[in-house]
C-alpha positions in Angstrom: 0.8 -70.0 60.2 2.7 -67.0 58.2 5.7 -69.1 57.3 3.0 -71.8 55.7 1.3 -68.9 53.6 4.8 -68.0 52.4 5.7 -71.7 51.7 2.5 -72.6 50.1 2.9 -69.6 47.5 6.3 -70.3 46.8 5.3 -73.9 45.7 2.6 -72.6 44.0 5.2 -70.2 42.4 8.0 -72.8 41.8 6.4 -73.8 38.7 6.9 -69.7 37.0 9.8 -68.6 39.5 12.1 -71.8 40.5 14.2 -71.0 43.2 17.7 -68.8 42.6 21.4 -68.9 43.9 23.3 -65.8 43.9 26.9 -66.7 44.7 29.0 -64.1 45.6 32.9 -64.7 46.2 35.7 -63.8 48.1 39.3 -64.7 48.1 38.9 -66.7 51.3 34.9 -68.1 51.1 32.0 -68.4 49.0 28.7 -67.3 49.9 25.2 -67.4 48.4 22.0 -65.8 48.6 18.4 -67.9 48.2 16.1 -66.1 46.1 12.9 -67.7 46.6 9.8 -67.4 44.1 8.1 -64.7 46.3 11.1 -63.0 46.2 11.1 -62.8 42.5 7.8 -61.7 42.3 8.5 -58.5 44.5 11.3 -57.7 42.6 9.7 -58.3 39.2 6.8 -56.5 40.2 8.8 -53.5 41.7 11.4 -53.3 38.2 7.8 -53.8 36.2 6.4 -50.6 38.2 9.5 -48.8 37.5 10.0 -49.3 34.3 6.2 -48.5 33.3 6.4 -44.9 35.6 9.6 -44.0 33.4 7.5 -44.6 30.6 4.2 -42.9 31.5 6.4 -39.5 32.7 8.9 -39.5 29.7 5.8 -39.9 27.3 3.9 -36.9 29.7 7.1 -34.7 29.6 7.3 -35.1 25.9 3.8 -34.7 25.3 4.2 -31.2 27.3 7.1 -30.1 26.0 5.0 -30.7 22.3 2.3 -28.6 23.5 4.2 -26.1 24.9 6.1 -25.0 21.9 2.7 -25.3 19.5 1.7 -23.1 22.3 4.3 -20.6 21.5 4.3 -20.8 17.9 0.7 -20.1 17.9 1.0 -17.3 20.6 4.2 -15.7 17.9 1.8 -16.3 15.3 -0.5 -14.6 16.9 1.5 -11.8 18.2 2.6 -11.4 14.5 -0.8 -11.2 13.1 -2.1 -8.1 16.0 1.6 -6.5 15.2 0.6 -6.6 11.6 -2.9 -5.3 12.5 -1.6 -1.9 14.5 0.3 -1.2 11.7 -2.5 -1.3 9.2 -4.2 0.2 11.8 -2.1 3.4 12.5 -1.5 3.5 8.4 -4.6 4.0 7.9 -4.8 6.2 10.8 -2.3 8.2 9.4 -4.1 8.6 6.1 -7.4 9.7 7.8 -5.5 12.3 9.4 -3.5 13.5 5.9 -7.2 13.6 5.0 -8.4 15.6 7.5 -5.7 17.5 7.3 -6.3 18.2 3.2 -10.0 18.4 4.2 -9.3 21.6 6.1 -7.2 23.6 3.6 -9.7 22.8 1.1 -12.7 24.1 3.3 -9.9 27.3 3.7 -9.7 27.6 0.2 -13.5 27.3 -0.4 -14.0 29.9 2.0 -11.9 31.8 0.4 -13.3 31.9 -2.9 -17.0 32.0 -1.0 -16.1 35.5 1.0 -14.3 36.9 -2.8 -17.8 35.6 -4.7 -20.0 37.0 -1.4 -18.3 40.2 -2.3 -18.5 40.3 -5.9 -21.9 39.6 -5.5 -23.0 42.0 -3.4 -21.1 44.3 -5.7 -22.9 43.3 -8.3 -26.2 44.0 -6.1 -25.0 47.6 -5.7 -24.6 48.4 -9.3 -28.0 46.8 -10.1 -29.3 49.3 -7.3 -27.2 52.1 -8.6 -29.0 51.7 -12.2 -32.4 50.6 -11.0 -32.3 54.4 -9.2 -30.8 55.7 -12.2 -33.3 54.2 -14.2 -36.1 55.8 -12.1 -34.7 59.3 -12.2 -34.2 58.9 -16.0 -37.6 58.3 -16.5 -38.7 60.8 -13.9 -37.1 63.1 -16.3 -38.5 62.0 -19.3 -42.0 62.3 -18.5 -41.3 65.8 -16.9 -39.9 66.5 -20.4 -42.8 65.5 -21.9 -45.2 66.7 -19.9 -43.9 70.6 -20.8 -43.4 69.8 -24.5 -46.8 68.9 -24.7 -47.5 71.7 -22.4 -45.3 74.1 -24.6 -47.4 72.9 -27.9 -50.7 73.6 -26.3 -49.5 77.6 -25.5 -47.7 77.5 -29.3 -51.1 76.6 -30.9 -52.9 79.0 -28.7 -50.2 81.6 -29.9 -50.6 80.7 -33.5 -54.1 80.6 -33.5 -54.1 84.7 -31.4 -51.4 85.3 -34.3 -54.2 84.5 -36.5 -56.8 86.6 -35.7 -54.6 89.8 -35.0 -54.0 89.9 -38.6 -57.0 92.4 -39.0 -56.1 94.3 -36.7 -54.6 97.7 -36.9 -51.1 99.1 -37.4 -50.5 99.6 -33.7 -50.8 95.9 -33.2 -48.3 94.9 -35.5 -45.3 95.4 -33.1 -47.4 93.0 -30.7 -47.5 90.3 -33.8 -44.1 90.6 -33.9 -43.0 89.6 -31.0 -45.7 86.9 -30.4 -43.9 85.4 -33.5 -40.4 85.5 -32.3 -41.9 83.7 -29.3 -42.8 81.2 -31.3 -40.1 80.2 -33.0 -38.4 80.4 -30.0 -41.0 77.9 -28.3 -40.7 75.9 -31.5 -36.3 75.8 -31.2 -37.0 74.6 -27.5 -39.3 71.6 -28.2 -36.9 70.2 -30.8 -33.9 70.6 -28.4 -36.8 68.7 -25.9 -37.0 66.1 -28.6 -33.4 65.6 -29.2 -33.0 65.1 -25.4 -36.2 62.7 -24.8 -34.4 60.6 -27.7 -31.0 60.2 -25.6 -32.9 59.8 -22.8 -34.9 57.0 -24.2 -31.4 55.6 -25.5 -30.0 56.0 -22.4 -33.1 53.8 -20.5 -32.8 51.1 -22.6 -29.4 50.7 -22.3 -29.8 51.1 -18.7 -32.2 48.2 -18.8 -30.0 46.3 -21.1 -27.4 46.3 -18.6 -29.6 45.0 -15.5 -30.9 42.2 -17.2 -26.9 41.2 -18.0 -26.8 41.6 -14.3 -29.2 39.7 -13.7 -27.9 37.3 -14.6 -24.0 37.0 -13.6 -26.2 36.7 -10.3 -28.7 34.3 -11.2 -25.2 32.3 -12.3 -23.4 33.5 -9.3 -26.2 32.0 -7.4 -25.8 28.8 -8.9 -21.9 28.7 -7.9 -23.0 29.6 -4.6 -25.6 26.7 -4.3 -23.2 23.8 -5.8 -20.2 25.4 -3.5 -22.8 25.4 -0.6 -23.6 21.9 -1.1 -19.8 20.3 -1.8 -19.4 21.8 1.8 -22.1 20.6 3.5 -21.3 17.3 2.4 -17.8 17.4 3.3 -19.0 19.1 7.0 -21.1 16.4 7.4 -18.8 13.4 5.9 -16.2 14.8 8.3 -18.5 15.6 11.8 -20.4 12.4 11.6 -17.3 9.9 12.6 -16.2 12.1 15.3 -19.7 12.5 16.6 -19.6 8.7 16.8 -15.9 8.6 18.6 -17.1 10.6 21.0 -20.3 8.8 21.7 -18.7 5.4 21.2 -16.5 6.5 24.6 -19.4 7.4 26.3 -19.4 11.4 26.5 -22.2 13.4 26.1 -21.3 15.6 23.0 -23.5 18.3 23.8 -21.7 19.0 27.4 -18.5 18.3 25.3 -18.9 21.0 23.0 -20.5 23.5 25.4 -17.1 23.0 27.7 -14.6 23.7 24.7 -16.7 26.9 23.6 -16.4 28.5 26.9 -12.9 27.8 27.4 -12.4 29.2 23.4 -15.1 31.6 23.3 -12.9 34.7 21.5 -14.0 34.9 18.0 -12.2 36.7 14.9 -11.0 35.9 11.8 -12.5 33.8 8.6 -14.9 32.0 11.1 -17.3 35.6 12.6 -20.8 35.1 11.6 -21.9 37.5 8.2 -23.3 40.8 9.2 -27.2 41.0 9.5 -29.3 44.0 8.9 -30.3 46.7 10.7 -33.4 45.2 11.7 -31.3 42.1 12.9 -32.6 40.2 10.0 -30.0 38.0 7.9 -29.6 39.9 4.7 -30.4 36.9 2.2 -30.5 33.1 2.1 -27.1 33.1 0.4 -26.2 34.6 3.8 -27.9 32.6 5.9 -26.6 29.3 4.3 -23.3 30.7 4.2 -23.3 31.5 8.4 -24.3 27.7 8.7 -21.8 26.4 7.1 -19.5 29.0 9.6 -21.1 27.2 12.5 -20.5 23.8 11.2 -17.1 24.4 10.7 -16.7 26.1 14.2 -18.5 22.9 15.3 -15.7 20.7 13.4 -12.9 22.9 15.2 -14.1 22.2 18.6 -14.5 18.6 17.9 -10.7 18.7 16.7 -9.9 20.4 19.8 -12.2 18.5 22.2 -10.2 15.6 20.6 -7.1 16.8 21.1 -7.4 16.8 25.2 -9.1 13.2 25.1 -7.1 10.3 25.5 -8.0 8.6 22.4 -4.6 7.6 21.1 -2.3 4.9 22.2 0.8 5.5 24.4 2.8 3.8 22.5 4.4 4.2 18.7 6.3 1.2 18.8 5.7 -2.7 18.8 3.9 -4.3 21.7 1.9 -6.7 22.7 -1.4 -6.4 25.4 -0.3 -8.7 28.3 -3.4 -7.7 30.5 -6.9 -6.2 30.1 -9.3 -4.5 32.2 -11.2 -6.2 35.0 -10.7 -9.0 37.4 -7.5 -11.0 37.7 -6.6 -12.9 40.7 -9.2 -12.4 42.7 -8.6 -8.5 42.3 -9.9 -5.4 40.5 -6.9 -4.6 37.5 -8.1 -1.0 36.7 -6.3 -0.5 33.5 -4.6 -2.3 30.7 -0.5 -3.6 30.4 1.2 -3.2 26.9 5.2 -5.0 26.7 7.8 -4.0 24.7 11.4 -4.0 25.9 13.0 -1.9 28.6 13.5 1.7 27.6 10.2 2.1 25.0 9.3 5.5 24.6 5.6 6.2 26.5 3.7 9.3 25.3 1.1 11.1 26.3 -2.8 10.1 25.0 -4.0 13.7 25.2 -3.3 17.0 26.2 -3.3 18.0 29.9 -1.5 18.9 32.9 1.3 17.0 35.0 -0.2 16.1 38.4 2.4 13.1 40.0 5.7 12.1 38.5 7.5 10.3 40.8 7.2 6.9 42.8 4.2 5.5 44.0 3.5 2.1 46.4 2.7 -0.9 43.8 2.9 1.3 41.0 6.5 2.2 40.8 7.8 5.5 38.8 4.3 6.9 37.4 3.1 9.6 36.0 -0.7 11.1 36.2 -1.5 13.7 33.9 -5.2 15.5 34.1 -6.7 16.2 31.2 -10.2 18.2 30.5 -14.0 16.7 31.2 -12.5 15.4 34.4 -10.5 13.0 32.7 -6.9 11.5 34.3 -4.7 8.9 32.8 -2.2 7.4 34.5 1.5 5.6 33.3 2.9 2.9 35.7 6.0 0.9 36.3 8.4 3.4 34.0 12.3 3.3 34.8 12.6 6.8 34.0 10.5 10.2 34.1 10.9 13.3 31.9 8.0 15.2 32.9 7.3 17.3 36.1 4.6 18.4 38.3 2.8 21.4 37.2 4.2 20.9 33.6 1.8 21.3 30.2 2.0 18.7 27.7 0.1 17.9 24.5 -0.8 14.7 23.0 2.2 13.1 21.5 4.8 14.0 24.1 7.0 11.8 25.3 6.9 11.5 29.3 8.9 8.6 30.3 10.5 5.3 29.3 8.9 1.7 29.8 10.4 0.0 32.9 9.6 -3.1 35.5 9.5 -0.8 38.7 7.0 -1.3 41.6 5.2 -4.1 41.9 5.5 -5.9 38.4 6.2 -9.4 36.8 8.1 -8.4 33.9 9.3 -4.7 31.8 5.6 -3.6 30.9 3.5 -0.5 30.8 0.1 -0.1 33.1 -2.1 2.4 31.7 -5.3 3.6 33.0 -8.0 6.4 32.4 -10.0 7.6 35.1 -13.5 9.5 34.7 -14.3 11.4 37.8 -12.1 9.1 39.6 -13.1 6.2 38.7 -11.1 4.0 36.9 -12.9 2.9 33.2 -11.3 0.8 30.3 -9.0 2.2 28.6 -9.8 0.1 25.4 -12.9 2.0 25.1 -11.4 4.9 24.0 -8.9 3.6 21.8 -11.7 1.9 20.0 -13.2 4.5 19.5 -10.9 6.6 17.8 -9.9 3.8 15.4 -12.4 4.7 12.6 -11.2 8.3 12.8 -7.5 8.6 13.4 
């Protein structure tokens, strides 16, 4: 029944397919080979099938080789544009910190001039106190004066008037006469010498009072300085505190425990930065003073911010080109606890912040690293290096270079893993250097 299927679609296939002859040849026989219509069809159908599977793959190979290289133009592009970015990015980090930097000497210099016109002023305060008490003694004078010139008239008209009446009297008295006269021309001598005096005197006071009022007012204008100086540096204080304020907030630290921990571990004072001298009833001595000591604390504030800065891993760990290969968070089906930066074998790695050496040497999956513990329980951590330049125990500060980039312990390629760790647990790094990008 099979061989009449077969023969029933041949004949019904003899009118597409007529039946073939292959001869083949030798040099003693001939032979042939029947190719019947179903036999064509299979072998039509198989070179059809063929042909169309080389051109579905050649046209799938060529459409992925097409999107794989628009796939790495856009990712050079890319890479390009963020490369192009940092270095904006660390210009204009560069410039905020030229600014900070001239921000500093000029809150030197006006501290400088402030102390020299604190000085000058309270100079000037002393003088004015000098002539107010020489004022009062002058005066105390003067109405002494005149209170025994007029005291000195009353006895020279009493005198004149017993001269007077003794001029009836008798011979014997004229001896007494006399003398009563030469005591009144005495009397009369002293109260113009009194005169003379009271008249210098009087000079004397209104000069005196001439002179304070001028006083007066080199500190009424020295008061003015004081204000405007006052106010160019609280602006600047507050221009300059407010961003770093932020940074530290943005990375999610509690400024208030921040600053407390920097002021005990720098609490020796000295220098431009004491607090003014009060009075000996512990009172501030004016409001120039008082204003003058805020301005001392803000500035102390602004130092410890620099310095609470300076041991926070805000910076990156690397100064030349890179690209991030890897972020924090899940990848794999696993917990990555920090973030990759490549660059080529050998790139310099530096330290974020300033801290302490506490592992430099290998470690299981993370090849040559380094951990360095910084303040506010803060540790960052440099993985994968091919060489080490630090040592346990050793001190470094934030710029200092503490290995080279390398593909050691379990890694895919030359790359650098970097994490920060708060308390021990590990937090993204990106926060931190997101942070700081406003301000450095």
């Amino acid at each position: 029944m099979q061989s009449n299927v077969i023969r029933r679609m041949n004949m019904a296939l003899e009118r597409y397919l007529p039946e073939q002859r292959l001869f083949l040849r030798s040099e003693t026989e001939t032979r042939f080979i029947r190719l019947s219509p179903g036999t064509q069809l299979v072998a039509l159908t198989g070179c059809a099938a063929i042909v169309g599977w080389s051109i579905i793959a050649s046209a799938m190979l060529i459409m992925d080789t097409i999107g794989a290289g628009s796939l790495r133009d856009q990712a050079r592009r890319e890479q390009a544009m963020y490369e192009e970015r940092l270095n904006a990015l660390a210009g204009e980090r560069d410039l905020r910190a030229e600014e900070t930097r001239n921000a500093q000497n000029r809150f030197n210099l006006a501290l400088t001039e402030v102390s020299k016109m604190q000085s000058a002023l309270l100079a000037s305060e002393d003088r004015r106190k000098e002539l107010e008490t020489g004022i009062e003694v002058i005066q105390s004078t003067l109405r002494r004066t005149m209170s025994e010139r007029d005291t000195a008239l009353a006895e020279a008209e009493n005198l004149t008037v017993a001269l007077a009446e003794s001029t009836d009297a008798d011979k014997s008295g004229a001896g007494h006469a006399e003398d009563m006269r030469e005591t009144v021309a005495f009397l009369s001598e002293a109260l113009n010498l009194t005169a003379t005096e009271r008249d210098t005197i009087a000079a004397e006071a209104a000069a005196a009072y001439e002179l304070a009022g001028a006083l007066d007012f080199d500190r009424q204008l020295s008061q003015d300085r004081n204000d405007r100086i006052f106010g160019q540096l609280e602006d600047a204080l507050t221009i300059s505190i407010e961003p770093l304020d932020k940074m530290f907030r943005s990375a999610g630290l509690n400024t208030d425990t921040l600053i407390e921990q920097v002021r005990r571990g720098y609490s020796g004072q000295g220098g431009p930065l004491t607090p003014l001298s009060v009075s000996t009833k512990g009172e501030l001595t004016d409001p120039e003073t008082l204003r003058a000591n805020g301005i001392l604390d803000r500035l102390d504030q602004l130092n410890l911010y620099r310095i609470a800065a300076e041991k926070t891993p805000f910076s990156l760990p690397l100064k030349s080109s890179f690209r991030f290969t890897s972020g924090f968070g899940a990848r794999w089906g696993r917990m990555h606890n920090g973030t990759d930066f490549a660059a080529s074998y050998g790139t310099p790695i530096y330290s974020t912040a300033d801290g302490v050496v506490i592992h430099a040497g290998w470690m299981s999956g993370y090849g040559r690293v380094v951990k360095i513990q910084h303040e506010f329980g803060i540790e960052t951590r440099y993985a994968h290096m091919s060489k080490i330049h630090v040592t346990v125990g050793q001190r470094v500060s934030r710029g200092d270079r503490i290995g080279d980039m390398g593909n050691s312990g379990r890694s895919t390629g030359t790359h650098l893993h970097y994490e920060v760790r708060v308390g021990g647990k590990p937090v993204n790094p990106m926060i931190y250097i997101k942070a700081a990008r406003d301000v450095f």
